[in-house]
N, C-alpha and C positions, 0 to 999 in steps of 0.2 A: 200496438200497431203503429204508434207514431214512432217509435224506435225502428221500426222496419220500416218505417217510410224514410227517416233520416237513414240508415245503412245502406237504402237502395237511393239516395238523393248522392249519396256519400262517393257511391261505385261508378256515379252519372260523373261526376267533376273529376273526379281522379281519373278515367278512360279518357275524358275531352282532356287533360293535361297529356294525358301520354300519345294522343294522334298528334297532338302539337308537337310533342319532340318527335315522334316519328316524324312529321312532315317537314320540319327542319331537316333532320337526318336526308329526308328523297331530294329537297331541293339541293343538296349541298352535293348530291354523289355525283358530279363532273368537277368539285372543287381542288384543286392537287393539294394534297398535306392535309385536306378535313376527317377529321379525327371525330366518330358517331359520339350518340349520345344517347347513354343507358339508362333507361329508367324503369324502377318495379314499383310494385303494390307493396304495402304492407299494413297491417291495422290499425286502426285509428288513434280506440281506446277500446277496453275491457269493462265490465263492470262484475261484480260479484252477484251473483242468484242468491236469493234467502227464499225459504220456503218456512210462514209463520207456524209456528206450533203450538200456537195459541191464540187467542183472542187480542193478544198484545204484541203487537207487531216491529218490536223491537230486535234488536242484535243477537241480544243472550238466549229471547224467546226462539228464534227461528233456525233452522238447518241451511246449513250451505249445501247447494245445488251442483253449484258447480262457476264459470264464466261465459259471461257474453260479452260476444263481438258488439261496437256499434255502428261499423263502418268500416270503411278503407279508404288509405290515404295512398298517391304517391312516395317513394322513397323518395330522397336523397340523389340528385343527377349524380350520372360517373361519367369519364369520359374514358373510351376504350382506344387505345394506345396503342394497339397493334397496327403491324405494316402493312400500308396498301402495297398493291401491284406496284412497278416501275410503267409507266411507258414512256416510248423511245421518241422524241421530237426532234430529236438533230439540230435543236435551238445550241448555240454555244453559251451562253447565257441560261438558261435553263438548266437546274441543279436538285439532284435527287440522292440524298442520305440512305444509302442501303445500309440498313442495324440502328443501333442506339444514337441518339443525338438528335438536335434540334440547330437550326442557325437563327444566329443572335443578330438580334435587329434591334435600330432606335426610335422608338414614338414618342407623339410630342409628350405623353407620360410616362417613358424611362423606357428600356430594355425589355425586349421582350420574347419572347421564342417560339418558332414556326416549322413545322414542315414544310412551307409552301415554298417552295424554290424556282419559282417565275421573276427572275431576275434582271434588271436595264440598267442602261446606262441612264443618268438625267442631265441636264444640260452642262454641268462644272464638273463631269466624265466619271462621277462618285457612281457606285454600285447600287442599286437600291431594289425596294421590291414594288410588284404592282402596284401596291397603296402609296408608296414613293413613302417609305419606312426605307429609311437607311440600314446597308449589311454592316456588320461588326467582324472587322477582323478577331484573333485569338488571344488578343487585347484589351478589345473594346474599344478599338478606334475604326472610323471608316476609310475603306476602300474606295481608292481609286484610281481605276483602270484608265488606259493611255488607248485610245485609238489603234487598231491593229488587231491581229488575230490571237483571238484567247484560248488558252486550253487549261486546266486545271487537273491535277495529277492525286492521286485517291487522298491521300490526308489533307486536301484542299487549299493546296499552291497551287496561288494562281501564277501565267505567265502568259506575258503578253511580245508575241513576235520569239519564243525563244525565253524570254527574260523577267525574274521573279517578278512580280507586280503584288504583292501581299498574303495572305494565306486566310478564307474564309472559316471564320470562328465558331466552334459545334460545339455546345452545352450539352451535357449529358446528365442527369437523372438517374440516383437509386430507384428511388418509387417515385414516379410522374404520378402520378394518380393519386396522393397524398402530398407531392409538393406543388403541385402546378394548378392552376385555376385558370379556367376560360376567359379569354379578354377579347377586345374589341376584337372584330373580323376573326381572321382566320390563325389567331396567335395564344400564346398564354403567359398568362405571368407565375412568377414565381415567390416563394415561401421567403427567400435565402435563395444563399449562394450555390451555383449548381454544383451538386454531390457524389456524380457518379466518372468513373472514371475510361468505363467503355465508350469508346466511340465511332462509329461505323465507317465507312468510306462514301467518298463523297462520287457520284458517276455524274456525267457531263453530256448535256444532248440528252436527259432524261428528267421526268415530274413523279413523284412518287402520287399516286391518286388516292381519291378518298378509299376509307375504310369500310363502309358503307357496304352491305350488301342486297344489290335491288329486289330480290327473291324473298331474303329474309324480310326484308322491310314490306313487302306488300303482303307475306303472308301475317304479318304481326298489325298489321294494316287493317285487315279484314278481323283478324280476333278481336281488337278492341271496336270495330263497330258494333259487332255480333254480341260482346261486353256490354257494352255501352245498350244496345237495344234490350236486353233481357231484360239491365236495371231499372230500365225506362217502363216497361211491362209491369216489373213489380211495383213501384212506385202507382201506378193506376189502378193495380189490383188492390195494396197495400187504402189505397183512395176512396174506390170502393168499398173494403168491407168496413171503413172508417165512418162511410158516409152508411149506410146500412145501420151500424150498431147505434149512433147520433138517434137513427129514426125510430129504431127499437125503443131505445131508454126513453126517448121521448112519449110516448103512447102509452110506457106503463108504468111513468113518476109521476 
């Protein structure tokens, strides 16, 4: 019984970890470029069943049964990579990667890569992004734009009035998902140097949105409560017959 109460203590902590990344996930679905976060069950540990077949309760004396569960754990986050919707904001400034790639940004801890394409100017007319992370040109040097009307043409020449003003810089990933690791805000870092050599076009006067979907998230929402509640049953049932058999043994030792 104490093993069943630990397996069901086990499915309690692992379901509260995963409403937490779901509720990350709902807060974040109006963020442009936020990329979910996936997370499963998987077992804890195993143990081996012996059944003694004899008086001596040893290894060689007993038959294998078979395996038990002793719980479950959280996997392992992933971060799913697939493309949000575009939408269309008619910001000129405002830059959305249709297909592969990420734009290269500098934080005060190095280089970094983003979907989020909410773009300004900052005071010394340099490019930068909402968190005032500076853009990287195809270089790794920053941009910066000159006063006047911007347009930017799909491989991400920028021009300002008519006239080249830089070219913004898109990293592109074999496997993002085995090179890239979540970092501060809404960015990620990487392994090494970026790998991949597809890269998408860049559209202007649009945000690519999260990847999140509100449907799914609330229906996966309601399962791990519903999770979460059963284990919590068991756990008091598991309580019970614990506290039961205590009073038995008690009464006839």
């Amino acid at each position: 019984m104490i093993k069943g109460i630990y397996a069901a203590a086990s499915a309690m902590v692992a379901n509260l970890n995963r409403q937490s990344t779901l509720s990350h996930n709902i807060a974040n679905m109006d963020t442009p470029g936020f990329k979910q976060i996936l997370i499963s069950l998987d077992d804890f540990m195993d143990t081996s069943v012996l059944l003694p077949q004899s008086s001596s309760h040893t290894a060689t004396n007993s038959k294998y049964i078979g395996e038990l569960g002793l719980g479950t754990q959280t996997d392992q986050e992933k971060t799913d990579f697939s493309q949000g919707g575009l939408r269309e904001t008619g910001e000129e400034l405002d830059f959305a990667i249709n297909g592969e790639g990420f734009f290269r940004v500098m934080t005060p801890d190095g280089e970094r890569y983003t979907r989020d394409g909410r773009f300004v100017r900052d005071i010394d007319g340099n490019l930068v992004t909402v968190d005032g992370y500076k853009v990287l040109d195809e270089s790794g040097a920053e941009i910066n734009i000159p006063l006047g009307t911007v347009s930017v043409v799909a491989d991400g020449t920028l021009q300002v009035d008519g006239t080249d003003a830089g070219k913004i810089g898109i990293a592109s990933f074999v496997d993002p998902q085995a090179e890239l690791t979540r970092d501060i805000g809404n960015t990620f870092i990487a392994d090494g140097a970026p790998t991949g050599e597809e890269f998408g076009s860049i559209q202007q006067g649009y945000l690519e949105m999260s990847n999140a979907n509100s449907a799914d998230l609330m229906t996966q929402m309601v399962a791990v409560a519903r999770a979460y509640e059963a284990a919590q049953q068991l756990v008091s049932t598991q309580d019970e017959l614990l506290s039961k058999t205590m009073s038995y043994l008690g009464r006839y030792t």
